[in-house]
C-alpha positions, 0 to 999 in steps of 0.5 A, a space after each residue: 500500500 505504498 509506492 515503491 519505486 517513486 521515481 519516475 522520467 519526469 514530472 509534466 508542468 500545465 504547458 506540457 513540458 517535462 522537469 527531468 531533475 523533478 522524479 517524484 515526491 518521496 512518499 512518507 507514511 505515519 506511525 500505524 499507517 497498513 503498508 502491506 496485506 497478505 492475501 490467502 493464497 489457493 492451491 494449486 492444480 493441474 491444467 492441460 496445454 492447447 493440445 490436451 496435453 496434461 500440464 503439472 502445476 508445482 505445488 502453492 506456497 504460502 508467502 511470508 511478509 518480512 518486517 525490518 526496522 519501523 515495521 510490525 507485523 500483525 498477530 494473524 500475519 497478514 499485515 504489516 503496519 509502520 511503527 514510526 513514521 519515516 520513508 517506507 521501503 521495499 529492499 531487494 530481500 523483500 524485507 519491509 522497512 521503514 525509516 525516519 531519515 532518507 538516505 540516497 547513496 549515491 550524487 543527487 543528480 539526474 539519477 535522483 533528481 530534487 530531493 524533496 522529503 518532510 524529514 531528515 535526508 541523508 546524501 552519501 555523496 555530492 548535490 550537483 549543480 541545478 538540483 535541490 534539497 529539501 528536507 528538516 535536518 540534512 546532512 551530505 559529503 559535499 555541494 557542487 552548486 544547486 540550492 539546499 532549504 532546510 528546516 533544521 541543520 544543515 551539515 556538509 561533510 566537506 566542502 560547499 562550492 558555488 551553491 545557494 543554503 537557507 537553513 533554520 537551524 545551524 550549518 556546518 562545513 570544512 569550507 564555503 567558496 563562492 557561495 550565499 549561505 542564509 542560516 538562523 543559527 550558528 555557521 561552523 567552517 572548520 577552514 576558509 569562507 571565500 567570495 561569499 556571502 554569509 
């Protein structure tokens, strides 16, 4: 009962053009929110093909839901329900997740496209040039250009490059170069603030 995989080619705007850095909102349930039912299953039987051949089915087996982390499984076991409220997810075991921080291993780039969550988002690596992040605390490797807005903290784990950060809460970075960086809070660089404005 939740999408998963959120991504799609692009979204379309009112004048029939595509935004190919917009893929898709990611989806976020609430704590107690049904995220999968386990259907009965029905026994299998025998069939015959179009020349009346006899065809012998493999016998029916019951599946399992698997729960991971943020999720519960109904006493019946047919299903599975989020204990917090987070990101769902489907990994490729089929275990069922559910997690309060979205976590991208990779660049938000064409691959990901913006990133836009109402929680905590975490990035393995780099935001490329022209592409967003929004979120309450975010916490990512570096920034290559683009726009990040948060609600809480911001931390860059190395360097911030020609890129545009709103935040409400604090920001911390190794180094900031030409850059514009609005923040409520305090601003932590742990070496040089070049041709920016703070």
């Amino acid at each position: 009962y939740f999408e998963t995989d959120h991504l799609s080619v692009g979204i379309m705007d009112n004048e029939g053009n595509i935004d190919f850095k917009n893929r898709g909102e990611i989806p976020k349930v609430e704590a107690n929110t049904l995220l999968a039912e386990k259907f009965p299953f029905t026994e299998s039987r025998d069939g015959r093909d179009i020349y009346g051949n006899e065809l012998f089915a493999e016998p029916a087996r019951d599946a399992v839901l698997k729960a991971a982390a943020g999720v519960r499984i109904s006493a019946d076991d047919r299903y599975a329900y989020a204990e917090v409220t987070g990101h769902p997810k489907l990994d490729w075991t089929g275990n069922i997740h559910v997690l309060d921080v979205y976590t991208t291993k990779g660049d938000v780039g064409y691959k990901t496209g913006h990133l836009i969550y109402d929680g905590s988002i975490d990035v393995k690596g780099c935001l490329k040039s022209g592409f967003r992040i929004q979120g309450h605390d975010v916490q990512i490797k570096e920034v290559d250009g683009g726009e990040i807005r948060a609600t809480g903290n911001i931390t860059v784990m190395e360097g911030v490059n020609g890129a545009v950060i709103f935040a409400r809460g604090h920001v911390s970075a190794r180094y900031i170069h030409d850059a514009h960086i609005h923040c409520l809070g305090n601003l932590v660089v742990g070496k040089e603030i070049v041709d920016s404005n703070i």
